[in-house]
C-alpha positions in Angstrom: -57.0 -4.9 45.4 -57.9 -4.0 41.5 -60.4 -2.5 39.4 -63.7 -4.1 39.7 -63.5 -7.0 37.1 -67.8 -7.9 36.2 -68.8 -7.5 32.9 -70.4 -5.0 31.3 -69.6 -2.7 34.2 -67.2 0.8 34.5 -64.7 0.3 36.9 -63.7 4.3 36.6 -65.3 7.1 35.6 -65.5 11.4 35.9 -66.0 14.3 34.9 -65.9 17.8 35.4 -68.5 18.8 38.1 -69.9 21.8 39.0 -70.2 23.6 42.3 -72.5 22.0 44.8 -73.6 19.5 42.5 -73.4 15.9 41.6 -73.4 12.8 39.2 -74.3 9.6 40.0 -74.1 6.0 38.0 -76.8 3.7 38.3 -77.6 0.0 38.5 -74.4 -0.8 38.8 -73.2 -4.6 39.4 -70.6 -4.9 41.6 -70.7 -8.8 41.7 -70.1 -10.2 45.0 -67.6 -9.3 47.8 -65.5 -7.2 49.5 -65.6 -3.5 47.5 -63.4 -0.4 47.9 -65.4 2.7 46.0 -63.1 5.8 45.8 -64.2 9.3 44.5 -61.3 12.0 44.2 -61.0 15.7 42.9 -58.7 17.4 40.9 -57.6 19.4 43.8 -56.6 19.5 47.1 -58.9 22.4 48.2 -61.8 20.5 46.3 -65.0 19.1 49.1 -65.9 15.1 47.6 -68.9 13.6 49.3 -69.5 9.9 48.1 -73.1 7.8 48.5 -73.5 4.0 47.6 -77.2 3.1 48.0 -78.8 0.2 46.6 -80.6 0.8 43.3 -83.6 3.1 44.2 -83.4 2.3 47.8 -81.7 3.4 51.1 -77.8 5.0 51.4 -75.9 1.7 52.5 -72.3 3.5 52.8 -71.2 7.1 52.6 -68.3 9.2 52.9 -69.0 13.1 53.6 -66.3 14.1 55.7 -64.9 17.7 54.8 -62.2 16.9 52.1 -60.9 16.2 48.8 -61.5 12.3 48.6 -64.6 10.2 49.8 -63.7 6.4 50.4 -66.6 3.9 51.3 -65.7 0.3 51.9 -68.6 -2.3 51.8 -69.8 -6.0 51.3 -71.8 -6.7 48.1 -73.9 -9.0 46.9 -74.3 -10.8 43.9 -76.7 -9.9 41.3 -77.6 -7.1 43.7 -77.5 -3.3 41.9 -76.3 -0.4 43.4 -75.7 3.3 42.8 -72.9 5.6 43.4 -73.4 9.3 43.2 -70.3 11.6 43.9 -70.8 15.2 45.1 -68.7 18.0 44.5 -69.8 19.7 48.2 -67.2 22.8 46.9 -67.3 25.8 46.0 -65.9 25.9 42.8 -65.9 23.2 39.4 -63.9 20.6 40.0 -62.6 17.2 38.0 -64.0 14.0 39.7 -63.1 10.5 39.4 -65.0 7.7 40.7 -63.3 4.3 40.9 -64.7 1.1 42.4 -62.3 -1.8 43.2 -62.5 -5.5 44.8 -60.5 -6.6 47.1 -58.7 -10.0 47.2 -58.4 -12.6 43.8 -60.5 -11.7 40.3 -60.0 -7.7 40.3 -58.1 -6.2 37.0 -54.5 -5.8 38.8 -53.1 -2.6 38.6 -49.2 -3.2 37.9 -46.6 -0.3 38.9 
Protein backbone atom coordinates (compact mmCIF):
# COMPACT_ATOMS: atom_id res chain seq x y z
CA UNK A 1 0.00 0.00 0.00
CA UNK A 2 0.94 3.93 -0.43
CA UNK A 3 -0.43 7.27 -0.50
CA UNK A 4 -3.07 7.68 -3.02
CA UNK A 5 -1.03 8.67 -6.24
CA UNK A 6 -4.11 10.80 -8.72
CA UNK A 7 -3.46 14.10 -9.60
CA UNK A 8 -4.52 17.01 -8.19
CA UNK A 9 -5.70 15.15 -5.14
CA UNK A 10 -4.54 15.22 -1.10
CA UNK A 11 -3.46 12.12 -0.03
CA UNK A 12 -3.22 13.41 3.80
CA UNK A 13 -4.61 15.99 5.56
CA UNK A 14 -5.81 17.44 9.42
CA UNK A 15 -6.36 19.56 11.61
CA UNK A 16 -7.19 20.43 15.02
CA UNK A 17 -10.84 19.57 15.60
CA UNK A 18 -13.09 20.54 18.05
CA UNK A 19 -15.32 18.57 20.39
CA UNK A 20 -18.18 16.71 18.85
CA UNK A 21 -17.51 18.16 15.57
CA UNK A 22 -16.18 17.41 12.14
CA UNK A 23 -14.40 18.28 8.74
CA UNK A 24 -14.97 16.75 5.77
CA UNK A 25 -13.12 17.01 2.04
CA UNK A 26 -15.11 16.88 -0.90
CA UNK A 27 -15.12 15.59 -4.45
CA UNK A 28 -12.40 13.87 -4.01
CA UNK A 29 -10.92 11.37 -6.83
CA UNK A 30 -9.66 8.46 -5.68
CA UNK A 31 -9.12 6.89 -9.21
CA UNK A 32 -9.95 3.35 -9.46
CA UNK A 33 -9.27 0.43 -7.02
CA UNK A 34 -8.70 -1.01 -3.97
CA UNK A 35 -8.63 2.06 -1.20
CA UNK A 36 -7.48 2.11 2.51
CA UNK A 37 -8.87 5.66 4.10
CA UNK A 38 -7.42 6.07 7.65
CA UNK A 39 -8.40 8.94 10.09
CA UNK A 40 -6.35 9.08 13.56
CA UNK A 41 -6.17 11.47 16.60
CA UNK A 42 -3.63 12.85 18.51
CA UNK A 43 -4.47 10.78 21.43
CA UNK A 44 -5.22 7.69 22.59
CA UNK A 45 -8.28 8.74 24.71
CA UNK A 46 -9.53 10.71 21.51
CA UNK A 47 -13.26 9.13 19.82
CA UNK A 48 -12.53 9.18 15.54
CA UNK A 49 -15.66 8.35 13.54
CA UNK A 50 -14.83 8.20 9.75
CA UNK A 51 -17.68 8.51 6.69
CA UNK A 52 -16.83 7.90 2.85
CA UNK A 53 -20.00 8.67 0.91
CA UNK A 54 -20.17 9.37 -2.71
CA UNK A 55 -20.16 13.10 -3.59
CA UNK A 56 -23.61 14.39 -2.33
CA UNK A 57 -25.00 10.98 -2.10
CA UNK A 58 -25.39 7.98 0.37
CA UNK A 59 -22.53 6.78 3.18
CA UNK A 60 -20.80 3.88 1.13
CA UNK A 61 -18.28 2.89 4.16
CA UNK A 62 -17.93 4.04 7.66
CA UNK A 63 -16.00 3.46 10.70
CA UNK A 64 -17.66 4.63 14.18
CA UNK A 65 -16.62 2.13 16.48
CA UNK A 66 -15.66 3.77 19.98
CA UNK A 67 -11.96 4.64 19.54
CA UNK A 68 -9.07 6.61 18.55
CA UNK A 69 -8.72 5.58 14.79
CA UNK A 70 -11.53 4.94 12.09
CA UNK A 71 -10.30 2.67 9.20
CA UNK A 72 -12.77 2.06 6.10
CA UNK A 73 -11.56 -0.16 3.27
CA UNK A 74 -13.47 0.15 -0.07
CA UNK A 75 -13.54 -0.42 -3.92
CA UNK A 76 -13.59 2.77 -6.08
CA UNK A 77 -14.33 3.77 -9.23
CA UNK A 78 -12.82 5.66 -11.73
CA UNK A 79 -13.87 9.18 -12.35
CA UNK A 80 -16.31 8.56 -9.55
CA UNK A 81 -16.09 11.53 -6.59
CA UNK A 82 -16.31 10.90 -3.16
CA UNK A 83 -16.25 12.58 0.29
CA UNK A 84 -14.63 11.89 3.48
CA UNK A 85 -15.64 13.58 6.61
CA UNK A 86 -13.79 12.72 9.93
CA UNK A 87 -15.53 13.23 13.28
CA UNK A 88 -13.98 13.95 16.42
CA UNK A 89 -17.09 11.99 18.52
CA UNK A 90 -14.83 13.22 21.84
CA UNK A 91 -15.02 15.13 24.33
CA UNK A 92 -12.32 17.33 24.13
CA UNK A 93 -10.18 19.17 20.84
CA UNK A 94 -8.22 16.89 19.38
CA UNK A 95 -5.51 16.79 16.22
CA UNK A 96 -6.91 14.68 13.30
CA UNK A 97 -5.30 13.19 10.36
CA UNK A 98 -6.92 11.82 7.44
CA UNK A 99 -4.92 9.70 5.06
CA UNK A 100 -6.20 7.74 1.99
CA UNK A 101 -4.01 5.11 0.44
CA UNK A 102 -4.30 2.37 -2.57
CA UNK A 103 -3.45 -0.77 -2.33
CA UNK A 104 -1.28 -2.77 -4.73
CA UNK A 105 1.11 -1.11 -7.83
CA UNK A 106 0.90 3.01 -8.64
CA UNK A 107 0.52 4.38 -4.85
CA UNK A 108 3.41 6.96 -3.65
CA UNK A 109 5.53 4.15 -1.55
CA UNK A 110 6.21 4.99 1.81
CA UNK A 111 9.96 3.89 2.40
CA UNK A 112 11.08 3.11 6.22
Amino acid sequence: AGFLHERNQWAVWGGVVAADDSFELTSVTMGSGARVVVAASDSHDGDIDLFVSRSAGPIVEKDDAQDADAVVTLETSSGRMYDVKSRNAGRAPHFVMTGVLQVGSGGARVEP
